[in-house]
C-alpha positions as semicolon CSV with decimal commas, in nm:
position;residue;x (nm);y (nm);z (nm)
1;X;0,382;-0,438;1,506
2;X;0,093;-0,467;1,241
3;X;0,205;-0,599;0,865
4;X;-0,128;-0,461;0,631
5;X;-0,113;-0,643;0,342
6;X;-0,293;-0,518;-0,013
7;X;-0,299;-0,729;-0,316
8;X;-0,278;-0,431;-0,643
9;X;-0,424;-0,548;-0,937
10;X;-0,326;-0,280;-1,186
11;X;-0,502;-0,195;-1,510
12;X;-0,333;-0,386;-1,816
13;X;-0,116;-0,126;-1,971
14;X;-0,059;0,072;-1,699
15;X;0,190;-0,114;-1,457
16;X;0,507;0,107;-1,551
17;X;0,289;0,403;-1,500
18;X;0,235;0,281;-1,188
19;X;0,530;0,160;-1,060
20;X;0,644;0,492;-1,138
21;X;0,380;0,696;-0,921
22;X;0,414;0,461;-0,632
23;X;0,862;0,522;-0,623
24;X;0,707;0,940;-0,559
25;X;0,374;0,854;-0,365
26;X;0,651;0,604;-0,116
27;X;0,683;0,946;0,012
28;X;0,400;0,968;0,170
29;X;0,380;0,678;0,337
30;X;0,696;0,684;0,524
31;X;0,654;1,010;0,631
32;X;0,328;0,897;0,871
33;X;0,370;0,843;1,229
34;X;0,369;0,498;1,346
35;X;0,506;0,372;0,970
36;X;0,770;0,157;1,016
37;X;0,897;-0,001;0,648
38;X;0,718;-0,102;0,312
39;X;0,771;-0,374;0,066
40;X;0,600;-0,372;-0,294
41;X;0,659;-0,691;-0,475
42;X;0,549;-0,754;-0,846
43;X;0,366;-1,111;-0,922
44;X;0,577;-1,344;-1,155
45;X;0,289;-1,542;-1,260
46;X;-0,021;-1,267;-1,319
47;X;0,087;-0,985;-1,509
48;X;-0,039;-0,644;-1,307
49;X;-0,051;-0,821;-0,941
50;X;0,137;-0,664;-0,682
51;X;0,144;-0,719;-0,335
52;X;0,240;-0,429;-0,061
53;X;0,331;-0,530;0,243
54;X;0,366;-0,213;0,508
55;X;0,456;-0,221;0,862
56;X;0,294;0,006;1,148
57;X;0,352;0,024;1,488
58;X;-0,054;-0,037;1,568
59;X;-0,344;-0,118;1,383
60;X;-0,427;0,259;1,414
61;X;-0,128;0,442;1,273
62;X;-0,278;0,272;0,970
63;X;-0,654;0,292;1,002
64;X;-0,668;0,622;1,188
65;X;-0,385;0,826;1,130
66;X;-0,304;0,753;0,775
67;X;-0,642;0,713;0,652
68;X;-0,776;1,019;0,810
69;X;-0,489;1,235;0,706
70;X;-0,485;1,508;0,440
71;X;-0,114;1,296;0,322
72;X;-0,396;0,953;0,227
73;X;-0,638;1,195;0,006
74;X;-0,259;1,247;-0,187
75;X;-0,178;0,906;-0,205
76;X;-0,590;0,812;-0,292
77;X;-0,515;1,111;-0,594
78;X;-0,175;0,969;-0,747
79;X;-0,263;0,565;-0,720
80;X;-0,623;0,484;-0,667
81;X;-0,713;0,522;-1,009
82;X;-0,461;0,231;-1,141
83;X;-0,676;-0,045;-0,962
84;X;-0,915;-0,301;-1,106
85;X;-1,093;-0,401;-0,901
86;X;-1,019;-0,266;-0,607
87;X;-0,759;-0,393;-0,367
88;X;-0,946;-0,555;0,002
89;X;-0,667;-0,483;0,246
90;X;-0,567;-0,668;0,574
91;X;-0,349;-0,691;0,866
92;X;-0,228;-0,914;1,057
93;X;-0,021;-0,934;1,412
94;X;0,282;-1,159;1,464
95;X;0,206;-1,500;1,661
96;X;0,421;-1,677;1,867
97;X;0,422;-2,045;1,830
């Protein structure tokens, strides 16, 4: 299992608008093969942070399938635009210690 991880930093003003989109565009998301479950969390301490945490099955459910689906230019349409700057996403792999 991957975890991708995005920090949101949403436009002052705007994070009811956006929290708003993102409870329709959750659609998408967990309709896409390999998806397994989503988290987004709002920041206490910075007004506008999120953080969304969303589980895949492999690295490429995400980077491949998602991203080079006609369902991400959707999602790109309804949230993309709420972001300053831009979020840098991640992902990371469980370790055992």
């Amino acid at each position: 299992m991957i975890l991708e991880l995005a920090i949101l930093d949403v436009k002052t003003g705007r994070e009811e608008e956006f929290e708003g989109v993102f409870a329709r565009a959750q659609a998408i998301i967990s309709g896409m093969a390999g998806y397994i479950s989503h988290e987004l969390r709002r920041c206490l301490e910075k007004k506008g942070r999120y953080v969304l945490l969303i589980n895949w099955q492999t690295l490429e459910d995400h980077t491949e399938g998602f991203r080079g689906s006609p369902e991400y230019q959707e999602w790109k349409k309804l949230l993309h635009h709420f972001y300053e700057p831009f979020p840098e996403v991640q992902h990371y792999e469980k370790i055992s210690l």
